[in-house]
Each structure stands twice: as C-alpha cells, then as structure tokens.
C-alpha positions as CSV (number, residue, x, y, z in Angstrom):
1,X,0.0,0.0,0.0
2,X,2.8,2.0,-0.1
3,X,2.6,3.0,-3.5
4,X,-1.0,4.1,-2.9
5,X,-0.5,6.4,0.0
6,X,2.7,7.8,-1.2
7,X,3.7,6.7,2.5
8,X,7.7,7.3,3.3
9,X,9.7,5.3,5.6
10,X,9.8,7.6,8.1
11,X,5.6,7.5,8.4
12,X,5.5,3.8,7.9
13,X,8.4,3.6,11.2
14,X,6.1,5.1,12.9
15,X,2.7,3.2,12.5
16,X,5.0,0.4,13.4
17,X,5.9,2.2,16.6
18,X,2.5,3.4,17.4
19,X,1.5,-0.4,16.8
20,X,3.5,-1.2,19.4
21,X,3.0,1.0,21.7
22,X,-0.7,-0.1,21.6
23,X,0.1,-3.9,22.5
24,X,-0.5,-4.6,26.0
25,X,2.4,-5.9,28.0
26,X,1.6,-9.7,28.0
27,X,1.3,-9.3,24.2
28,X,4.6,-7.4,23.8
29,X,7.1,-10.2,22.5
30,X,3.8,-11.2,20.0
31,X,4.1,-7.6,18.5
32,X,7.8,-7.2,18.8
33,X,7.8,-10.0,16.8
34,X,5.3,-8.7,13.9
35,X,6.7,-5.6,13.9
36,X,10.0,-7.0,12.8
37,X,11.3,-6.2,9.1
38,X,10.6,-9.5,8.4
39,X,7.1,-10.0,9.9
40,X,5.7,-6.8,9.0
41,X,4.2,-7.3,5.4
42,X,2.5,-10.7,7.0
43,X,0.8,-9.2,9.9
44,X,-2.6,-7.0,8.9
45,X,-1.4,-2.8,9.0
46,X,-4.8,-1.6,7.1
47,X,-7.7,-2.4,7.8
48,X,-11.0,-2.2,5.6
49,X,-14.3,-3.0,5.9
50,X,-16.0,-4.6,2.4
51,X,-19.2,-4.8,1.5
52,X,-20.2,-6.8,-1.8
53,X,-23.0,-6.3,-4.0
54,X,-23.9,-9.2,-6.2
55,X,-25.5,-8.0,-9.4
56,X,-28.3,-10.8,-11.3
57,X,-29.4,-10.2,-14.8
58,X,-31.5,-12.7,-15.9
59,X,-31.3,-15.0,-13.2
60,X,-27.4,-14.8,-13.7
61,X,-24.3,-13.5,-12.0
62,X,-23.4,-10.3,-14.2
63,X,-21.2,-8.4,-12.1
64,X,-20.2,-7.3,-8.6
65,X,-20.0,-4.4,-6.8
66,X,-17.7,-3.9,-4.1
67,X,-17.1,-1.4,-1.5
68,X,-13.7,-0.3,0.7
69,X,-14.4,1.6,3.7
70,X,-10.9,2.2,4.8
71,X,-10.2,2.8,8.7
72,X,-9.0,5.8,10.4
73,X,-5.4,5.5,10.7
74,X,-5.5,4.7,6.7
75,X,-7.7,7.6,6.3
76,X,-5.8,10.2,8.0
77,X,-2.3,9.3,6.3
78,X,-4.9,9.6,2.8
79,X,-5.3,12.9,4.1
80,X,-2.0,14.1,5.3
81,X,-0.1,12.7,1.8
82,X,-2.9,13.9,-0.7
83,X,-4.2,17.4,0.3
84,X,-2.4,19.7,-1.6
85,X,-4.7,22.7,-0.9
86,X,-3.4,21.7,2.7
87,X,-7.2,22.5,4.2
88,X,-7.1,19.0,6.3
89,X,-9.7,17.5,3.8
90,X,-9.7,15.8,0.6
91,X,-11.8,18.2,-1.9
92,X,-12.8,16.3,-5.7
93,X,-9.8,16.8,-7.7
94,X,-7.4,15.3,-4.7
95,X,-10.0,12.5,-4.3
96,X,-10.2,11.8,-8.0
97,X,-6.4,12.3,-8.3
98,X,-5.7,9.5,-5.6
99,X,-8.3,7.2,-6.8
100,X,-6.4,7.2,-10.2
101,X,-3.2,6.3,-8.1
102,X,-5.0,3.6,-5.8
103,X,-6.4,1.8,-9.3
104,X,-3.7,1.5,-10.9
105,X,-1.8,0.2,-8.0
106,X,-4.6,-2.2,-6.3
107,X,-5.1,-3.4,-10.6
108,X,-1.7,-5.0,-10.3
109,X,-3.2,-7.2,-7.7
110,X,-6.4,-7.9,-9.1
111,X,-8.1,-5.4,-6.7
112,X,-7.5,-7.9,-3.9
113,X,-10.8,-9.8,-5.5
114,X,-10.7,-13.5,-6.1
115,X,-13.1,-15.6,-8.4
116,X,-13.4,-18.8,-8.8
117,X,-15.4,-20.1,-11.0
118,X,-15.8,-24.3,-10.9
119,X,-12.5,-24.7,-9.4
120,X,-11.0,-22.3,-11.7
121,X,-9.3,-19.0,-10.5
122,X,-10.3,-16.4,-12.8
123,X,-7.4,-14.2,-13.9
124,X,-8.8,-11.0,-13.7
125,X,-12.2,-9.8,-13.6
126,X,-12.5,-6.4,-15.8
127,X,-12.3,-3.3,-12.9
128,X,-14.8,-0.1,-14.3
129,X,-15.8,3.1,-11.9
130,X,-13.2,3.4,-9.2
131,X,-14.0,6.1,-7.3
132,X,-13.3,7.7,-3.9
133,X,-15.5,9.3,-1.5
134,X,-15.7,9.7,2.0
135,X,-18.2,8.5,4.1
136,X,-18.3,10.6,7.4
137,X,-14.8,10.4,8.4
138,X,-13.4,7.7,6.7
139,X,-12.6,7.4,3.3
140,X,-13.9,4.7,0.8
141,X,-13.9,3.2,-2.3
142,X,-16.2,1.5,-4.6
143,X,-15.8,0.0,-8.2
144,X,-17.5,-2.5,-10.2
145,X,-15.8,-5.8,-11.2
146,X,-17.6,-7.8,-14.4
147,X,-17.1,-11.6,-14.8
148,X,-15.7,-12.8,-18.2
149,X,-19.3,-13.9,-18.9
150,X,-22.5,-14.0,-16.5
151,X,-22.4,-17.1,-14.4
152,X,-25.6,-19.5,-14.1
153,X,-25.3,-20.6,-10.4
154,X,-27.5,-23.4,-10.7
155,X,-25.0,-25.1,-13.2
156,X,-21.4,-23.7,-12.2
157,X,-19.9,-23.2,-9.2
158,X,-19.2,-19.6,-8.3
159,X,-17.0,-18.5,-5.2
160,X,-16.0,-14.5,-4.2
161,X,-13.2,-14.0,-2.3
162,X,-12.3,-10.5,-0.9
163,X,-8.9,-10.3,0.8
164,X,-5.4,-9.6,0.4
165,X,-3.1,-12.7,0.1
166,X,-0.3,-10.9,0.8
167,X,-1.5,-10.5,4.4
168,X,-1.0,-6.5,4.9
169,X,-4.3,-5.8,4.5
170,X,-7.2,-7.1,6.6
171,X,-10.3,-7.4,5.1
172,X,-13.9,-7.3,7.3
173,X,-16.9,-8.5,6.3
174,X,-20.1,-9.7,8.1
175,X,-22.4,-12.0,5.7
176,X,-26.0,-10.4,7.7
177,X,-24.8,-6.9,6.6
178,X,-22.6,-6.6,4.2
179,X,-24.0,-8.8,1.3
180,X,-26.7,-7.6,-1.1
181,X,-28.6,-9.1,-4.2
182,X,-29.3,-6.7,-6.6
183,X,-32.3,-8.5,-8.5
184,X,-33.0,-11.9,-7.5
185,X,-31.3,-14.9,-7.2
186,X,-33.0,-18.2,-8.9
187,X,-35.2,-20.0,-6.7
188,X,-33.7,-22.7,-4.9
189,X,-30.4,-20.6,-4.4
190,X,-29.1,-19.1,-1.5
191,X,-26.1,-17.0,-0.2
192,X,-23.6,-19.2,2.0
193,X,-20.3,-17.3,3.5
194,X,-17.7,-19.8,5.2
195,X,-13.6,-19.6,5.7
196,X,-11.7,-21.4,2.6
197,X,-9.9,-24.2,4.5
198,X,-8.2,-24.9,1.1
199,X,-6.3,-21.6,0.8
200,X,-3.7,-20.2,3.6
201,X,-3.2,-16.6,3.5
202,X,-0.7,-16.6,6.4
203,X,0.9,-19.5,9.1
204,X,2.4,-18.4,12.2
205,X,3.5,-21.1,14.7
206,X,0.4,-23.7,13.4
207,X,-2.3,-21.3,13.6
208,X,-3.5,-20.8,9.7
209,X,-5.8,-17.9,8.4
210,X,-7.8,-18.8,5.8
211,X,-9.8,-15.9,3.7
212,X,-13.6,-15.8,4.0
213,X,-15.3,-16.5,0.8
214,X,-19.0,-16.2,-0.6
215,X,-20.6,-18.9,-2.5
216,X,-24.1,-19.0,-4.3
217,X,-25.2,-22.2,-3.4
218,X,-28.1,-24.2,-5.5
219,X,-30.5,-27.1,-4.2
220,X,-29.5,-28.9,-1.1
C-alpha cells in the first residue's frame, strides 16, 4: 500500500511504533515480533471493511460491486499525503487524483478480488468506476468488477473472495450486513459465506488464516 499512499519510511516507522505501543504488556514479545522487518508485510497494518453487491441479470451473476471503507489511521495518512490545498480534507480533484493512483496500483493485484469459477481462479475480472468518497470520516472506495461472462449458479460453481493474500491488508466482512442481491437470485439458491480451508493466506507457529469466501449455493 505504499505506493497508494505515497507513505515514506519515516511514516510507515512510525505506525509500526505506534502499533506497538498499543500492545499490552503480555502481548509485547507477540508484537515485537510482527513488527520485525521481516514479519511486518505478514501481519494485517490496514484495515477495511467490504461490502459486496452481487448483481443478477436474468437469473445470472453479471457483475459485482464492491465497496472499501478504509479505517481511520488509513484515512488520515490519505489525508496528510494527498491534500495539496493543505485544508485538512480531501476536496474532488485530490479524491479523483488519488483514486487514479489507488487503481492502478490495487489493478496489479487484481483489486484484492478473487473468483473462482468451478475450481478455476479467474485471472482477472474487468475493474470499471473506481471512485473515492468519503463516508463521514473515513474514506472509501467502490468500483464494479464484471465476470468474463455472467455465471448460471445453478449449473457452475461460483465463489468471491475479498482479501489480500499478501496479508497486509485485513479485510472485514459480516455476511447479515454486508452482502446484497441486486435483483434476485434463482429459486432454490441461497447466499452461503464460510472460511476457505483450502487456501492459507498466512501460518504463524500452526495457527492458519484462511480468507472468507461467498458462494451462491443451488438445491441442497
């Protein structure tokens, strides 16, 4: 994300140090640990929360739209790297500007947005309307993603993942709240959300994370 922000050294020293200075003294030698050069890219340092828009035409999957809602330390150093007026905010132009920056950057890796489509890991999924906005105090981004074709869930398999394999960036998502339909799925079909036991973001000392992932499941 470094590229995004246009974060230097010096700033990304000290989010590390501010990190630990957070920890709690039983879970000192943990952070130390993270905060090392060598464990910092695989321990979460932004976190978003995602929401995903599933978008039926026809009783198919057509697209998906997907929202970033980036947190407050990732906000303000959006802020302090991007406001060239220098009034504490980010007006249009700087917004637009930076979300010309972000998609470029995030395109390289795919928009941290993984399909599968009956077994088969799509390469990329075609990226339109990246934009930036902010929502209160936080800033966030939403873009549409289209599939190579629209997907029949009743006859192919279709799983979303949203997350960052990388392991710098945290993804959030709750299934009750952050999911939509937009038309309606075929009957018979529901929305099922579980952890991807086949796929291992990150491994520290046994203990795996797996990414979350969102299938449209048919029948029983």
């Amino acid at each position: 994300m470094q590229a995004v922000w246009g974060i230097g050294r010096t700033s990304l020293l000290n989010r590390l140090h501010a990190f630990r200075q957070s920890c709690s003294a039983a879970a000192l030698l943990a952070c130390a640990a993270l905060t090392t050069a060598g464990g910092a890219i695989a321990h979460p340092h932004s976190f978003l929360d995602v929401r995903l828009g599933i978008v039926m035409s026809d009783a198919e999957v057509s697209s998906l739209e997907i929202t970033w809602l980036f947190d407050d330390v990732d906000t303000e150093i959006a802020v302090d790297n991007n406001d060239r007026d220098g009034d504490g905010k980010l007006d249009e132009q700087e917004l637009r500007a930076l979300a010309d920056r972000m998609a470029r950057t995030t395109g390289q890796f795919g928009f941290h947005l993984h399909i599968d489509i009956d077994g088969k890991r799509v390469k990329s999924a075609k990226v339109s309307d990246f934009r930036l906005s902010m929502k209160g105090d936080r800033l966030q981004a939403g873009f549409r993603a289209s599939l190579p074709g629209k997907v029949d869930p009743r006859s192919h398999r279709l799983i979303i993942g949203l997350y960052d394999d990388s392991y710098w960036i945290q993804f959030s998502l709750d299934p009750a709240r952050d999911i939509s339909v937009s038309g309606s799925l075929p009957a018979g079909c529901r929305l099922e959300t579980f952890k991807d036991r086949r796929t291992v973001i990150y491994e520290l000392v046994g203990q795996k994370v797996h990414p979350t992932v969102t299938e449209i499941v048919c029948g029983n």
